[in-house]
C-alpha positions in Angstrom: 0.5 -20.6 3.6 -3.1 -19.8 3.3 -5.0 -18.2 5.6 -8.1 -19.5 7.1 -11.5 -18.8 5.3 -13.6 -15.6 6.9 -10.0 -14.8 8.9 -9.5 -10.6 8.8 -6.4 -9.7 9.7 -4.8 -6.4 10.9 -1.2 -5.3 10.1 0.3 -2.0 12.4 3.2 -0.8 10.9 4.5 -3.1 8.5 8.4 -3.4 7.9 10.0 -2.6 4.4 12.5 -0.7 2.6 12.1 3.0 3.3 12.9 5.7 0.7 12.5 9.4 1.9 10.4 11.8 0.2 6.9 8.5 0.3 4.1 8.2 2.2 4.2 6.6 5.3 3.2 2.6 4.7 0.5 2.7 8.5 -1.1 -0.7 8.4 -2.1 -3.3 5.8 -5.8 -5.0 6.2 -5.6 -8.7 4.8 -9.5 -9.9 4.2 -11.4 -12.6 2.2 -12.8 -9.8 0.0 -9.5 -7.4 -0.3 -6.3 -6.6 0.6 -6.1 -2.9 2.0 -3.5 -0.9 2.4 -3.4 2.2 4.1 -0.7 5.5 3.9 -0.5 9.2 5.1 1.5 11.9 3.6 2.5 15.0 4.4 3.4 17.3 1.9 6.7 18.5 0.8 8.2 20.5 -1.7 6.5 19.2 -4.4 3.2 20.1 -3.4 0.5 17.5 -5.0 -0.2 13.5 -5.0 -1.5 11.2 -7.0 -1.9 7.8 -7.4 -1.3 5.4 -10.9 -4.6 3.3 -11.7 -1.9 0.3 -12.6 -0.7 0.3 -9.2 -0.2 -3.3 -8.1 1.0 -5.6 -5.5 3.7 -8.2 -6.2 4.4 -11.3 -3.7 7.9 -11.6 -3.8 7.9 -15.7 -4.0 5.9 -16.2 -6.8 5.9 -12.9 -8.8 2.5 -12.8 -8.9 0.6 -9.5 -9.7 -2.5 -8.0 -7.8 -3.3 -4.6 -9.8 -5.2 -1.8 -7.7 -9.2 -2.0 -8.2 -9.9 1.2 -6.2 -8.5 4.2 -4.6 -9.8 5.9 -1.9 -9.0 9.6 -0.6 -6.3 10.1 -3.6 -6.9 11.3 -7.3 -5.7 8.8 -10.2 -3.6 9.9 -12.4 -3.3 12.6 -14.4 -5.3 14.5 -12.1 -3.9 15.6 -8.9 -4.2 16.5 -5.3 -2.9 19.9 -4.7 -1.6 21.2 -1.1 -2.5 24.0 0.8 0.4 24.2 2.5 3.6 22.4 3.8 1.9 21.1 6.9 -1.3 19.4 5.3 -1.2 15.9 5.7 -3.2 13.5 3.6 -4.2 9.9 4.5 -5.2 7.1 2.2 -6.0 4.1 1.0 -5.3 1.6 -2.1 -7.8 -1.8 -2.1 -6.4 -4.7 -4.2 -7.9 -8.4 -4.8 -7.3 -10.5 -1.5 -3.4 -11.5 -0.9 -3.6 -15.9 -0.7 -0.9 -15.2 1.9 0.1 -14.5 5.2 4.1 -15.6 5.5 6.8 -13.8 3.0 7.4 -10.1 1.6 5.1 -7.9 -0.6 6.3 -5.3 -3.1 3.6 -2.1 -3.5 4.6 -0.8 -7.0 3.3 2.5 -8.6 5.8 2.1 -11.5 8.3 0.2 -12.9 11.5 1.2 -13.1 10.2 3.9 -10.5 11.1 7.7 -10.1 11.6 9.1 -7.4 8.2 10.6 -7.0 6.1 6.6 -7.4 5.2 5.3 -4.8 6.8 2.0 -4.7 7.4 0.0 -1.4 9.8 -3.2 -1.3 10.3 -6.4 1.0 7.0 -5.3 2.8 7.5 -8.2 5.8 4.1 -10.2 6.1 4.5 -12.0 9.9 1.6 -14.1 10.8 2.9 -13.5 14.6 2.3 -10.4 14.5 -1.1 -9.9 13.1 -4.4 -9.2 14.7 -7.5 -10.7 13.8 -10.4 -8.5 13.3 -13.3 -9.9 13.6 
C-alpha cells in the first residue's frame, strides 16, 4: 500500500528479530524524501562502531533494495568510533531513499551472510495502526 503524498510518519519502537550484542532499533521516520532510521548503542566489550557504506534496506515482499545514502553520528567503514568506556552510549542515524510502503516487514542489512558484529535487523514489523503522523 502506498502512503499518501506529503504523509510523515513516525515509528516508536519498531518490532523485529533481536540479536544481543546490536544496537537498539528506537524508531523508524517514513517521509516523502527519506526513510530514517534511528539506533543507540552502548558499548561492550568490543569497544568501537562503525557502520558499512552498502548498508541497505530490504522489503521483505518484493526483495527490493534501498542502499544507505547517508550516515549520521557513526563513522563508515574502515574507520571507526572508538569508546571511552563501557558505559558510553552512542545514538544514531542511517537515511535511505523513501520506503513506497507502510504495511509488511523490513530487513536493515549491514552485510550479507552477516557476522556477529553487522548490524543487520530482520522481520522489522511496518503497522500503519500504529504510526503517528508528523506533520
Amino acid at each position: 500500500m502506498k502512503k499518501p503524498a506529503g504523509s510523515k510518519y513516525l515509528i516508536n519502537s519498531p518490532i523485529y528479530d533481536t540479536a544481543k550484542g546490536r544496537p537498539q532499533l528506537l524508531r523508524i521516520v517514513i517521509s516523502p524524501e527519506y526513510t530514517k532510521v534511528d539506533f543507540g548503542f552502548q558499548n561492550d566489550k568490543s569497544g568501537w562502531v562503525r557502520i558499512d557504506a552498502k548498508t541497505f534496506i530490504r522489503i521483505k515482499d518484493t526483495g527490493q533494495k534501498l542502499t544507505m545514502v547517508r550516515a549520521e553520528n557513526i563513522p563508515l567503514a574502515p574507520v571507526h568510533h572508538t569508546f571511552n568506556t563501557t558505559k558510553d552510549w552512542l545514538y544514531f542515524s542511517l537515511y535511505f531513499p523513501p520506503l513506497q510502503i507502510k504495511e509488511g516487514k523490513i530487513d536493515v542489512i549491514e552485510a550479507e551472510p552477516g557476522s556477529k558484529k553487522d548490524f543487520n535487523y530482520y522481520n522489522i514489523v511496518l503497522d500503519s495502526k500504529k504510526f503517528i503522523e508528523l506533520l
